[in-house]
N, C-alpha and C positions, 0 to 999 in steps of 0.2 A: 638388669634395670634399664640399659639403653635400647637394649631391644625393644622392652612393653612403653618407651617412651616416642618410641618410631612410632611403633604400632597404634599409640593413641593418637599419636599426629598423622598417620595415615586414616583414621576412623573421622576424626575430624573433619580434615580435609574433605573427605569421601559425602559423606551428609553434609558437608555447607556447601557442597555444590552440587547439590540435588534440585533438578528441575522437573517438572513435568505441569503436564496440562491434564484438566481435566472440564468434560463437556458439562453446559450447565441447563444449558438449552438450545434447541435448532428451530426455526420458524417450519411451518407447513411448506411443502413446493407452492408456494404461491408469487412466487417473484419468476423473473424470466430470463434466465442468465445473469446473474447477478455478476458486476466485474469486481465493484470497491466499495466500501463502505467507510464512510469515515463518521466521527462519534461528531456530538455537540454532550458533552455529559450536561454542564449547566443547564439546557434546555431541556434533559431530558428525551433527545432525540441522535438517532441514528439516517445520515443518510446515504442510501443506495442507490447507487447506478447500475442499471439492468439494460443488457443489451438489447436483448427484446428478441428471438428466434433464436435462430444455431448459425450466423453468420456474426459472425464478430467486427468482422469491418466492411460490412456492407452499407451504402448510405440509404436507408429505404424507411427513414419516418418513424421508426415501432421503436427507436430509447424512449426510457424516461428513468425518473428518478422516486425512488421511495422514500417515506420517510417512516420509520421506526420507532417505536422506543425502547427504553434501555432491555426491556424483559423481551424484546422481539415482536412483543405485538407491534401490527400495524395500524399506524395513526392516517396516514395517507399513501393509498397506495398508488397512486400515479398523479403526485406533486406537482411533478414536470412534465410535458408531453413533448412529441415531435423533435425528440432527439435522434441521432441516425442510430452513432452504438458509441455513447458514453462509455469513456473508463475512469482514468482516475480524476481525483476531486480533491482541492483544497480552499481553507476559507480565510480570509483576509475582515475581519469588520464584521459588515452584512452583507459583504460579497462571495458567492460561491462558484468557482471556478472551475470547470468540468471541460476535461478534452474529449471530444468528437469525430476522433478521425485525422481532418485534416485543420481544425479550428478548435479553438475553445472558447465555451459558452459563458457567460458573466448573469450570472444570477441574483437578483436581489432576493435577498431572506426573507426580509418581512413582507415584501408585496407575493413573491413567488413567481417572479417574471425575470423570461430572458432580458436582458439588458443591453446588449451587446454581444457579437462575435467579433472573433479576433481570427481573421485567416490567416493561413501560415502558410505560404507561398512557395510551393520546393516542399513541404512536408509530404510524409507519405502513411504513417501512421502514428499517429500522437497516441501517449500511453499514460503514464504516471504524470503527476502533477504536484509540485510543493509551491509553498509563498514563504517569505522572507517576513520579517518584523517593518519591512517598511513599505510592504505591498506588492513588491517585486514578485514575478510569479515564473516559474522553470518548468518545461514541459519538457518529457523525452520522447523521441520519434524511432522505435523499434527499428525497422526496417530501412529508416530513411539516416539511422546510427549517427544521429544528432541530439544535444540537448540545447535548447532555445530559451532565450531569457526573454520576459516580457516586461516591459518598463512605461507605465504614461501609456500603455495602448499599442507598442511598438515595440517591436520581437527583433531580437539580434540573435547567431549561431552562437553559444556557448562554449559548446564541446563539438567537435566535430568529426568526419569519418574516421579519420586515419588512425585516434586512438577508441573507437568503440565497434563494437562487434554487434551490438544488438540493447541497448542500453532501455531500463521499463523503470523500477522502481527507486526513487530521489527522495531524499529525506534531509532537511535544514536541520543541523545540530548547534546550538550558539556558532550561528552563521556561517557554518560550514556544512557546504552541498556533499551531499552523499547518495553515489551512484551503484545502483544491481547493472553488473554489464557480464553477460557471457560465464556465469557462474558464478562468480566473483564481486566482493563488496569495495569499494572502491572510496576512498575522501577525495575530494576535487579542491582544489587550493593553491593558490601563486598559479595558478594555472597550467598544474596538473595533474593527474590522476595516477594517486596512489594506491595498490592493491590492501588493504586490509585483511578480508579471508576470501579465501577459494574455494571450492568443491561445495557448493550450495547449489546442487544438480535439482533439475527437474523445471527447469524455465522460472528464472529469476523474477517476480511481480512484485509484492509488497514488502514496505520496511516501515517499523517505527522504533522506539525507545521505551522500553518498558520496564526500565530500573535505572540508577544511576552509571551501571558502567555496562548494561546488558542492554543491546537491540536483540526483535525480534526478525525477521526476513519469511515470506513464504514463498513458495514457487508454485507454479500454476496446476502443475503434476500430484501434488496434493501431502507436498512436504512442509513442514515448517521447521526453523531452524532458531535457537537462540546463540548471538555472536558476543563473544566477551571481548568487548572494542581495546581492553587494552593487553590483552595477553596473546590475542589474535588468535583465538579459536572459538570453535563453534560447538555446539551440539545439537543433536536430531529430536525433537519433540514430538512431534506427529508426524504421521505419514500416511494415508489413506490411500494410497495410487493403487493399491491392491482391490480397493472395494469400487476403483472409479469414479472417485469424489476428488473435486479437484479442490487447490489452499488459492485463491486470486488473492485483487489487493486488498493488504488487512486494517482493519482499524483498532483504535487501542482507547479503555477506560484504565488510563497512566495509574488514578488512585487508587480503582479496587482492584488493576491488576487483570483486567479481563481482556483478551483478544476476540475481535469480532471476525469471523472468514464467511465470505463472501462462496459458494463452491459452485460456483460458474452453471455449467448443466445439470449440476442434479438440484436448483433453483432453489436454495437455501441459504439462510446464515444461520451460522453456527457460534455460540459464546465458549467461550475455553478461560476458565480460571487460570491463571498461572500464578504456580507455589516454587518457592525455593526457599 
């Protein structure tokens, strides 16, 4: 009897922590290096940052921004123009805030106009982008292994080289910054960075939350991962690096549950239901 009472609690276990993804829809290659995408579900809108060629951090005029909706079609396909190579995006209000390299751009929603840049001075490659509940906005600079606060229009060094290797995806959780640096998911706090989980191989890009105690993470290589934030592991969901389809940064419909991936060169987005 204590054995078949193991054994149901292992069966248990086993099925309630069953994940997986499944594809619902991919748009046409009609986008141009897609990096990020982040949702607006109430509007019914998705928008995309598209680098525009096969130079990623070239400054040469061909970003813009798409906008979506939920089923993939596209409502406007070049929203925005005359960005160099947009990556990540986040939205404050009616503000939409997109890094560019070495600046990031300030978007009004409802008009559809740049607003404002914000140069970042000593930056070398801005990547990921989160906002805070009070407007606050965090950028991270890959290469320049900086994350940057911006406040009132005016950017101060956050995190800085000594403890990052290469830092891209940043995610606000009731008020706590959360860093992809060098494989690795990271809580930033009292000022400073805690390891969460490791071995999230294939170039760290996007993170959101897509359950109450489950983030999603993808890497650029064409993995995605879900991290169970309090038991500190993770598990493999997809991985495409075989077919050459890359995972950039993702965006999340939190209610139905749907992750959106962006897949850089092969100029698509892709929807994934996630079940557990």
């Amino acid at each position: 009897m204590k054995n078949f009472f193991l054994l149901v609690c292992m069966l248990v276990y086993t099925f309630g922590n069953t994940q997986s993804l499944t594809k619902i829809w991919e748009t046409p290659q009609d986008l141009d290096t897609p990096e990020s995408v982040l949702s607006d579900v109430k509007n019914n809108r998705l928008y995309v940052a598209n680098i525009g060629g096969k130079e990623p951090w070239k400054a040469d005029g061909n970003g813009f921004i798409s906008i979506l909706d939920l089923d993939g079609k596209t409502v406007d396909a070049k929203w925005i123009i005359g960005l160099d190579a947009p990556k990540g995006m986040a939205r404050f209000q009616n503000l939409l805030y997109v890094s560019d390299i070495t600046n990031v751009k300030v978007i009004n929603i409802k008009s559809g106009k740049i607003t404002n840049t914000i140069n970042i001075e000593g930056s070398k490659t801005l990547n990921d982008v989160a906002v805070d509940t009070l407007g606050n906005v965090y950028v991270s600079d890959s290469r320049g292994r900086r994350v940057y606060k911006i406040a009132n229009d005016k950017y101060e060094i956050l995190i800085d080289t000594i403890d990052l290797k290469g830092p891209n995806g940043l995610f606000l959780d009731k008020g706590k910054l959360h860093v992809l640096d060098n494989s690795t998911l990271h809580a930033f706090e009292g000022g400073k960075l805690t390891p969460i989980v490791d071995g999230l191989t294939g170039g760290n890009d996007g993170i959101e939350r897509i359950s109450a105690k489950d983030m999603i993470v993808s890497c650029w290589s064409g993995t995605i991962y879900s991290v169970d934030y309090a038991k500190k592991t993770k598990k493999l969901l997809l991985d495409t690096t075989a077919d050459k389809i890359n995972a950039a940064d993702i965006g999340i419909n939190f209610k139905e549950k749907i992750i959106y991936v962006p897949t850089f060169f092969n100029n698509t987005v892709a929807a994934y239901k996630y079940e557990k």
